[in-house]
C-alpha positions as CSV (number, residue, x, y, z in Angstrom):
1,X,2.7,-5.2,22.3
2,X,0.5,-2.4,23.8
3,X,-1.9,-1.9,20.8
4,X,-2.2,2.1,21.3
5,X,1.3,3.2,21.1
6,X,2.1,5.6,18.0
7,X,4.5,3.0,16.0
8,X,1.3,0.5,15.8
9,X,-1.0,2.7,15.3
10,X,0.7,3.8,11.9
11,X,1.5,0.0,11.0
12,X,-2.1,-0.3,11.5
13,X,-3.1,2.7,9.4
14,X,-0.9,1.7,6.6
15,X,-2.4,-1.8,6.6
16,X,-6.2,-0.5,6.8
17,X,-5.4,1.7,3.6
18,X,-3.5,-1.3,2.2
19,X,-6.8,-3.4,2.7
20,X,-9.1,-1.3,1.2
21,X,-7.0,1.3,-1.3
22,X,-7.3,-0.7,-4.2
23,X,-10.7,-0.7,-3.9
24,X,-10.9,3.1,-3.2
25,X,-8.9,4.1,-5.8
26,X,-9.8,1.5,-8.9
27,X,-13.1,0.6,-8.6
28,X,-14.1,3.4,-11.1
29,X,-14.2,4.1,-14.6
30,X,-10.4,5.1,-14.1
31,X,-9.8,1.1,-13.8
32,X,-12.2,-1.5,-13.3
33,X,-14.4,0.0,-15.4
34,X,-12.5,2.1,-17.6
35,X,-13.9,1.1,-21.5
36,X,-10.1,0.7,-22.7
37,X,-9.5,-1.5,-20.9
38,X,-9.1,-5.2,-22.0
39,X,-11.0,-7.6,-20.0
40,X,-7.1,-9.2,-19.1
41,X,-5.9,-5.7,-18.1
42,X,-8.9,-5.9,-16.0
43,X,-8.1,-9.4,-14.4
44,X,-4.6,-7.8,-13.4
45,X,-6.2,-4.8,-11.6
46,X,-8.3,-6.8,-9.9
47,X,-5.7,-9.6,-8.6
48,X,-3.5,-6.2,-7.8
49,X,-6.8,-5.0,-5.6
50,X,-7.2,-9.0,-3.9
51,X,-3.4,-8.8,-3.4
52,X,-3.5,-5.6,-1.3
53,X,-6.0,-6.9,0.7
54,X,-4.8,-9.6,1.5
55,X,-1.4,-8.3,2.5
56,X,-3.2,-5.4,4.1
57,X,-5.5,-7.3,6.1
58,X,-3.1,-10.5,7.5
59,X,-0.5,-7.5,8.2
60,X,-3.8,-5.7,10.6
61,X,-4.7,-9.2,11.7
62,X,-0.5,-9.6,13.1
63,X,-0.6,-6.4,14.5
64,X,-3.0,-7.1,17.4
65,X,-2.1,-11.0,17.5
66,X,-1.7,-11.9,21.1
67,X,0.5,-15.1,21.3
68,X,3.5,-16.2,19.2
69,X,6.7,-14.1,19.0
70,X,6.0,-10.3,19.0
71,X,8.8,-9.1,17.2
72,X,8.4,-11.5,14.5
73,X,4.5,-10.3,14.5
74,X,5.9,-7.0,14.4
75,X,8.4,-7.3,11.4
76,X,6.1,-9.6,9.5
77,X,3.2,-6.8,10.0
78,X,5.1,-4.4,8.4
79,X,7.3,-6.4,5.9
80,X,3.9,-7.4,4.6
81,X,2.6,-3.8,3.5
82,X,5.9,-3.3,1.9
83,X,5.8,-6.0,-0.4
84,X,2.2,-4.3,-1.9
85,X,4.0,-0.8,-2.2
86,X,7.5,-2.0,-3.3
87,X,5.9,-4.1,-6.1
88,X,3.3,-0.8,-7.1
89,X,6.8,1.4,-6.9
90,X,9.1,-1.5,-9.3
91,X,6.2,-1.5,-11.7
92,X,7.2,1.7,-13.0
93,X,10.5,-0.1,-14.4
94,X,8.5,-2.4,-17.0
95,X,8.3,-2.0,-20.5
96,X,5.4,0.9,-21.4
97,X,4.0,1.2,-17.6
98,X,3.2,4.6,-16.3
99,X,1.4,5.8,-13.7
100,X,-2.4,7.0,-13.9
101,X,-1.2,10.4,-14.7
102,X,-0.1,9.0,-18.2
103,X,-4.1,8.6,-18.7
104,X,-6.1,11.2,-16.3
105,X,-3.1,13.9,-15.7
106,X,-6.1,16.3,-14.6
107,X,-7.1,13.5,-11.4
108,X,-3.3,13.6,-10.5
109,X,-2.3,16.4,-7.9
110,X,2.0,17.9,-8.3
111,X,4.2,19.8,-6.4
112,X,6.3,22.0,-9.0
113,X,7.5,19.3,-11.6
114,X,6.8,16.1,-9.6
115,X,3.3,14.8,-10.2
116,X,2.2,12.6,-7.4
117,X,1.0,9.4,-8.8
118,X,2.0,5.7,-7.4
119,X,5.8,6.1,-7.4
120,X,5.9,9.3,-4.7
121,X,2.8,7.7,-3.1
122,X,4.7,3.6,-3.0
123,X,8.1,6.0,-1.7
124,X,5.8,7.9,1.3
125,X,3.8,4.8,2.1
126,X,7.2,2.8,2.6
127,X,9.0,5.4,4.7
128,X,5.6,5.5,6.9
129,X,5.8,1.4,7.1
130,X,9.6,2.0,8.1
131,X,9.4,4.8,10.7
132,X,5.8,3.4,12.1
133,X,8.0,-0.3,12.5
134,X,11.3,1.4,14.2
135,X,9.0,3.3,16.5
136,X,6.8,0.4,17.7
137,X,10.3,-1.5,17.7
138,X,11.8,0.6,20.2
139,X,8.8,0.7,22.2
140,X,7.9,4.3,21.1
141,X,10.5,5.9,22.9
């Protein structure tokens, strides 16, 4: 796998974002250190940030992997991203869980109606993963 062509350079991009995000975006007083939060509300952000980049950084660490089977590197380097964003985009299904809007509307940017929060983000991150994975699986073309 040629390590400069457009398809891998999004997986790669995705998985850099998905290895240090969490830490970008919650280690502030909108999460970490928010004062409302419990200490065990804490302790899931933080296994949510650990999670990220872990999957995040073995996803990097398959994309420029030089033996075993490419295509399973390949699918495995992308699959691995997904699981992070389809897990951030299910979590809007539980019982009482909203997005960050639901606390700091005013850090949140919208489009007419739609604010932008982890569920739009999860959708655009996932259709990146999908078009950067068909692209490097076609070889680019």
């Amino acid at each position: 796998m040629d390590p400069t062509t457009p398809g891998k350079t999004i997986l790669q991009a995705v998985a850099a974002f998905t290895t240090v995000g969490g830490f970008l975006m919650d280690w502030n007083k909108t999460h970490l250190f928010n004062p409302h939060w419990t200490p065990h509300a804490k302790f899931h952000d933080a296994m949510t940030i650990l999670s990220g980049t872990l999957l995040g950084a073995t996803s990097l660490y398959l994309l420029q992997k030089k033996d075993g089977d490419p295509a399973t590197n390949l699918k495995t380097a992308a699959f691995l991203p997904a699981i992070f964003y389809l897990a951030q985009a299910g979590s809007f299904t539980f019982p009482g869980a909203k997005g960050m809007d639901a606390e700091f509307p005013e850090k949140i940017p919208s489009v007419g109606r739609l604010r932008l929060n982890e569920g739009p983000f999860s959708l655009v991150m996932l259709a990146t993963l999908g078009a950067g994975y068909l692209l490097a699986k076609n070889g680019d073309k």
